[in-house]
N, C-alpha and C positions, 0 to 999 in steps of 0.2 A: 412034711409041713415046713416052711420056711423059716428062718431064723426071725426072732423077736428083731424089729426095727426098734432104733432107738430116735427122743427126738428131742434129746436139746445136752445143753452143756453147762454144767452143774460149777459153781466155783466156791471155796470156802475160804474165808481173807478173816487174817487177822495175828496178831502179836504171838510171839512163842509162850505157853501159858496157860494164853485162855480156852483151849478147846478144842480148834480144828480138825486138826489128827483124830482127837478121840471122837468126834460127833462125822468127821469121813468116814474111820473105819467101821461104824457102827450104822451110818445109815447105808453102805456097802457089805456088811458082812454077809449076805445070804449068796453074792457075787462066788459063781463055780469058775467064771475064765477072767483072768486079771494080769495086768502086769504094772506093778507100782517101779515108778523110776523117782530112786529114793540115793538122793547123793551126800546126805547126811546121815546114816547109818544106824538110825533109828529103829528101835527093837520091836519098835509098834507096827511098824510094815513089816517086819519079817514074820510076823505072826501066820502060821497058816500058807507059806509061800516057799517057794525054791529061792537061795539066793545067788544069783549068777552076776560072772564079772565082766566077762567076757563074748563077744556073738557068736563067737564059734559052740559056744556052750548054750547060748541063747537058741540060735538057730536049732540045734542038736533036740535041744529041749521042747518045745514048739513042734517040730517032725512026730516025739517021739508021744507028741499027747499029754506032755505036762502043761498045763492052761492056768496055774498059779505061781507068779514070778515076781520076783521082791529084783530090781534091775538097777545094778551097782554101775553100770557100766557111764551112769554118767558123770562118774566121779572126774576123769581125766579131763573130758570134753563135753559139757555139760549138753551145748546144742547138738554137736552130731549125737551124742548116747541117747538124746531125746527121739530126734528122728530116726534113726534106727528102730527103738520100742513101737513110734508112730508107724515104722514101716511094717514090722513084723503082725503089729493089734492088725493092722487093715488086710494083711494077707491070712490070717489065721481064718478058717471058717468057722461059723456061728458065730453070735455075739461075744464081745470082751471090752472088760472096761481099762480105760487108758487113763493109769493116775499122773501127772507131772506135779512132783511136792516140789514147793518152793519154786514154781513157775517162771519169776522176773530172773532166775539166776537161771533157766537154761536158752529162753529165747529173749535177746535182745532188746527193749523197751523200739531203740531205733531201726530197726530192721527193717526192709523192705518186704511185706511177706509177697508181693506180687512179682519178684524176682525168678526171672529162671535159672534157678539151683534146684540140684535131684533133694537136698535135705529139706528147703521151705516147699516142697512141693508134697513131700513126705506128711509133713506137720499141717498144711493149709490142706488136704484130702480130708483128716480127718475131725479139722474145722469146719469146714465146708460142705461137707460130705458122710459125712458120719455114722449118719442113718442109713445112707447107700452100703456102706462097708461092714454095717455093724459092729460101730467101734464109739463107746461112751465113753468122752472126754471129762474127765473131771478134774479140775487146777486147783493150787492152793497158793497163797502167798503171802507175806508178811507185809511186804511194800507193795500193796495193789497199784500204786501209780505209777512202777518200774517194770509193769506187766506190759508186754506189745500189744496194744489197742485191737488189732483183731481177734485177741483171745476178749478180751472183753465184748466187742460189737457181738460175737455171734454165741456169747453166754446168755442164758437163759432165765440163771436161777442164780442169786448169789446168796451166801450165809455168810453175814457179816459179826462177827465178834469186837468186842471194844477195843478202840484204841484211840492213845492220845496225841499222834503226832498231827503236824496240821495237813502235812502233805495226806496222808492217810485219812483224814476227816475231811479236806475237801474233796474227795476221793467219793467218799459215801453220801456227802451233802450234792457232789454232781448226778452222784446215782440215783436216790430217791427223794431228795431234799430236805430243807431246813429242820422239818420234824422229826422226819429219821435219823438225825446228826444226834436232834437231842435226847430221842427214844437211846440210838446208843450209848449215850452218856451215862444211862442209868442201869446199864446191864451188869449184872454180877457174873463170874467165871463161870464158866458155860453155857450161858444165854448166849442168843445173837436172834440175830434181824434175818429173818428168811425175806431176801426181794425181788419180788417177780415182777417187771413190766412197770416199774416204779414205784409201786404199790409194797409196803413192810407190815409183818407183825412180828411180836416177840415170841421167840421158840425155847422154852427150857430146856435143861439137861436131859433129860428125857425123852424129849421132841415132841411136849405139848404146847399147842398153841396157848400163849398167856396174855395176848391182845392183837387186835389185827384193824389196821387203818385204811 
């Protein structure tokens, strides 16, 4: 039987704090093949994971059938360590999910991603292509407006959490508008705005639906 396709790209935005990490790793945790690229060394991604520095260990790893990776490597070089993991998720057979935490700090807000370079080509495959590769993109980010816009165009789902800067509020009032701005205004730590196709409801800590517009 063929590998599960996957068919969109999941993003969870929001302040250090309120939730993201905990409501990713938990709406992920059933996930058997993963490779989280975790350049703040956060205990919550190493949970259940190999943590590797290096690609030569990477690679090694991956050969040898280990398909859960906590990937440090993008400590040095935020973008190549990203494309690297993008390259490795898309060459690994069967499905695997592709975490980039903290997103705006490994691929450049102004980047060209239509450039021919082997690394934006890396990263735009499993943009692009995702489902072909079986490679499920999932981003995170504190500054959703210092994300490169084609992680945004071709995300699918976003979980938004509160916050109060403006750049970051016109961010989510571009996304699903004026009502959504002020639904976020009234979330408590661990709510957020699940929105799809510009359409929000409120999602609890738990991940029950508590209103839907």
């Amino acid at each position: 039987m063929p590998a599960k396709t996957v068919s969109e790209i999941t993003a969870y935005i929001g302040p250090a704090g309120e939730g993201k990490t905990f409501k990713m790793l938990r709406d992920y945790a059933s996930r058997k093949s993963f490779i989280r690229c975790d350049m703040n060394h956060q205990a919550e991604m190493e949970k259940g994971a190999r943590v590797i520095y290096n690609r030569a260990q990477m690679a090694s790893e991956l050969v040898s059938g280990a398909r859960k990776i906590c990937w440090r490597g993008v400590e040095k070089d935020p973008f190549a360590g990203f494309a690297f993991a993008a390259r490795c998720a898309a060459a690994v057979k069967g499905e695997v999910l592709l975490l980039a935490d903290e997103c705006e700090s490994m691929v450049p807000h102004t980047l060209n991603m239509n450039q021919k370079d082997p690394n934006i080509g890396y990263i735009r495959t499993v943009l692009k292509r995702g489902r072909h590769v079986h490679v499920d993109l999932v981003w995170t980010a504190q500054r959703p407006h210092e994300v490169n816009p084609t992680f945004r165009s071709n995300t699918a789902k976003f979980f938004i959490f509160k916050g109060m800067e403006p750049a970051y509020q016109k961010y989510v009032r571009d996304l699903a508008g004026a009502d959504a701005l002020k639904a976020m205004a009234g979330l408590a730590k661990y709510q957020c705005l699940e929105i799809i196709g510009g359409e929000y409801r409120i999602i609890s800590k738990t991940g029950r639906a508590l209103q839907k517009k």
